[in-house]
Rosetta silent file (secondary structure, phi, psi, omega in degrees, C-alpha in Angstrom):
SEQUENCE: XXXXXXXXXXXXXXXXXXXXXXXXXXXXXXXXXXXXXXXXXXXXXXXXXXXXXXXXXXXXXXXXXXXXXXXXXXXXXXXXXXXXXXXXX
SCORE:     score description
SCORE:     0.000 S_00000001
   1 L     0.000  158.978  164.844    0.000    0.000    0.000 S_00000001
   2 L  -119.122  169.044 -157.005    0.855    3.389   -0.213 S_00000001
   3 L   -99.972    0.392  154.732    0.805    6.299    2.224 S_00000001
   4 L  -138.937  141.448 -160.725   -0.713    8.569   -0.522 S_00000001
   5 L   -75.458   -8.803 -154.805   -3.932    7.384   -1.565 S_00000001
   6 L   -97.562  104.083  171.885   -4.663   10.098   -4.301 S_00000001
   7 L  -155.350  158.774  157.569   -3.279    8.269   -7.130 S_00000001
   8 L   -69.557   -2.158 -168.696   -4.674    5.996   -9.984 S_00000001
   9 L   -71.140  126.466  168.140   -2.939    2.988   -8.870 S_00000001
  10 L   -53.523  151.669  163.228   -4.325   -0.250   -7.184 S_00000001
  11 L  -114.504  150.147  155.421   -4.276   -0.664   -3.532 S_00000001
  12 L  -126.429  151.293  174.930   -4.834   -3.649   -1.509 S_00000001
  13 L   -34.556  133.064 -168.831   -5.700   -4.554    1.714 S_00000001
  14 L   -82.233   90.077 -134.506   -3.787   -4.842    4.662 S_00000001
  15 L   -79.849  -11.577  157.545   -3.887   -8.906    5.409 S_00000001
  16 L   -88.176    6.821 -174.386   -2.385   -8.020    8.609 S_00000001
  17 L   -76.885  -30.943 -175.083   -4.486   -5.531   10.432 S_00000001
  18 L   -80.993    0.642 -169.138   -6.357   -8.191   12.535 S_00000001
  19 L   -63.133 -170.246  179.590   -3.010  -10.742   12.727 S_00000001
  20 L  -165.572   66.715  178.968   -1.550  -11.320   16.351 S_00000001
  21 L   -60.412  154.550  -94.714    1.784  -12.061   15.589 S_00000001
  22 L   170.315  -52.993 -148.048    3.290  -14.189   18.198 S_00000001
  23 L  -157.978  117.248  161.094    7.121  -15.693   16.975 S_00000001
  24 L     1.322  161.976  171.687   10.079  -14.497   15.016 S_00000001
  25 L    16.061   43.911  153.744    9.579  -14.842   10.756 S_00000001
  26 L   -59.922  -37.437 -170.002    5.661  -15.493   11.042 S_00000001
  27 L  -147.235  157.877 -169.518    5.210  -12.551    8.984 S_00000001
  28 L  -130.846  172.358  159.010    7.421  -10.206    7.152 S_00000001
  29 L  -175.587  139.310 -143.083    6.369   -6.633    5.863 S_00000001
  30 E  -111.701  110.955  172.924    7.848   -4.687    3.088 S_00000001
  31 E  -108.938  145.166  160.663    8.934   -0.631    2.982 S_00000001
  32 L  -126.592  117.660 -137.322   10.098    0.895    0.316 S_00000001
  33 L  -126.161  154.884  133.092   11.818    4.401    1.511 S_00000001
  34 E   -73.039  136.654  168.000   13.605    7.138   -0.511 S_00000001
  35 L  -102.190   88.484 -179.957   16.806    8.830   -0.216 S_00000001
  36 L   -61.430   73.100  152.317   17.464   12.446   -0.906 S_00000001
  37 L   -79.769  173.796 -160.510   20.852   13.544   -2.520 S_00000001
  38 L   -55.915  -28.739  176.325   21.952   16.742   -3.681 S_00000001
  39 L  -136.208   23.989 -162.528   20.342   15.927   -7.134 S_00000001
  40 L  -179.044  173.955 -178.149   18.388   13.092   -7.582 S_00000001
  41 L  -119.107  151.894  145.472   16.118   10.557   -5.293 S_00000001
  42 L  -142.476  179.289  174.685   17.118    6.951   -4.726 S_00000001
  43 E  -138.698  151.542 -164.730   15.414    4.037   -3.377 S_00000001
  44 L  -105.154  150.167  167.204   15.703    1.686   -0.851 S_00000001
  45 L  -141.449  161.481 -179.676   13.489   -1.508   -0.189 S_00000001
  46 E  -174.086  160.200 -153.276   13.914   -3.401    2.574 S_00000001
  47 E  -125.530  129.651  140.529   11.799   -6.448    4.487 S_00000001
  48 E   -51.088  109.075  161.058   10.623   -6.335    8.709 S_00000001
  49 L   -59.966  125.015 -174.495   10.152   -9.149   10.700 S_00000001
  50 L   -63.664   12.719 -166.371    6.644   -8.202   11.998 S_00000001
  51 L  -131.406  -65.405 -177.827    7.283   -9.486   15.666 S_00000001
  52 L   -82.747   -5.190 -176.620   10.709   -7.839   16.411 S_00000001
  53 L    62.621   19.427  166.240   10.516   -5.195   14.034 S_00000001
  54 L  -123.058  159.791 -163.529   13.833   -5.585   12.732 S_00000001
  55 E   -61.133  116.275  146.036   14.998   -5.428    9.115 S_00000001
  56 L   -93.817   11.223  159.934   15.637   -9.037    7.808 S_00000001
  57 L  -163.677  101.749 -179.186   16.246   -8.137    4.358 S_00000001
  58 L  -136.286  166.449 -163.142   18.106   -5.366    2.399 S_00000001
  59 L  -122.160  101.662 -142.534   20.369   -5.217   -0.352 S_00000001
  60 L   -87.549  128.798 -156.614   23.432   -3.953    1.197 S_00000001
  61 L    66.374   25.397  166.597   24.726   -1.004   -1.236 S_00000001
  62 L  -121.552  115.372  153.527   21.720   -1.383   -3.318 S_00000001
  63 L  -157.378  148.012 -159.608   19.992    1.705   -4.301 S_00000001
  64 E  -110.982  150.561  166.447   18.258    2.055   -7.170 S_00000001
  65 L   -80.437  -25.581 -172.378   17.270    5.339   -8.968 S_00000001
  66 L  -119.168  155.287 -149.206   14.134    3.495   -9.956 S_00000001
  67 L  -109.569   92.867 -170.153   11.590    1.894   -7.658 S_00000001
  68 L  -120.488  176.772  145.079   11.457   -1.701   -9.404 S_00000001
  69 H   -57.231   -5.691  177.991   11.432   -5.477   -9.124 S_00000001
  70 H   -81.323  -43.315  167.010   14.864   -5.731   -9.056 S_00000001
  71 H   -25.151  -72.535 -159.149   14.844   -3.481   -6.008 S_00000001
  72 H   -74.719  -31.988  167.842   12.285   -5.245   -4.297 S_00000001
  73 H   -44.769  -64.916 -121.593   13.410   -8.705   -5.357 S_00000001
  74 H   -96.326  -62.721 -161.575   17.124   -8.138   -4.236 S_00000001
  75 H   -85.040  -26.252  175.679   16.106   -7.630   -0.447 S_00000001
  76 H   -63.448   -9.997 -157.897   14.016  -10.276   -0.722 S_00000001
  77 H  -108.215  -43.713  178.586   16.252  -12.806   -1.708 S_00000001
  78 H   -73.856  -32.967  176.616   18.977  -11.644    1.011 S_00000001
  79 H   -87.089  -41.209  170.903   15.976  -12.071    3.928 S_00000001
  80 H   -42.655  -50.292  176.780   15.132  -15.903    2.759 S_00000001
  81 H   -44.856  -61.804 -179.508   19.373  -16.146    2.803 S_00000001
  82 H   -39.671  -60.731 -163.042   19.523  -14.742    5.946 S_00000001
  83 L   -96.620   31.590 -178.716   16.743  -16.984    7.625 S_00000001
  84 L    27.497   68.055  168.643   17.829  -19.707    5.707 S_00000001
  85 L   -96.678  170.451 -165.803   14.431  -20.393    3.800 S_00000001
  86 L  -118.112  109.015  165.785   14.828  -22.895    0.214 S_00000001
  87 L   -71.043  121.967 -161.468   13.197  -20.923   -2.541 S_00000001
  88 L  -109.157  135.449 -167.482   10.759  -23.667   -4.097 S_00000001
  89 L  -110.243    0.000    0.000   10.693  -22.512   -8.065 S_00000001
């Protein structure tokens, strides 16, 4: 979702407001942030554990000028390393 609604873009529903998370890597949840240099934006993505609130996945020295799947992909792929999950294809 995004934090401004006036756009044409889909949104969807937040699959978590009613959860009651409980135990380390039940649930993850996904920011994607901006960076402000002197001339340009970049962007960051990066993955939460929802129970300790700390970042399990970013792509360390990755920012992107563009907000993309590669971005978003990138940290995901480092928090499944991290918690040593098997990507099933």
């Amino acid at each position: 979702m995004t934090s401004d609604a006036a756009h044409g873009y889909p949104t969807y529903p937040n699959l978590l407001a009613e959860a009651v998370v409980t135990a380390p890597s039940q649930a993850w949840v996904a920011d994607i942030t901006y960076v402000r240099l002197p001339t340009t934006f970049v962007y960051l993505a990066c993955l939460l554990d929802a129970f300790s609130r700390r970042c399990v996945g970013w792509k360390s020295g990755k920012l992107s000028r563009q907000i993309d799947t590669h971005l978003t992909l990138d940290a995901l792929e480092v928090a499944l390393r991290q918690r040593h999950f098997q990507r099933r294809d």
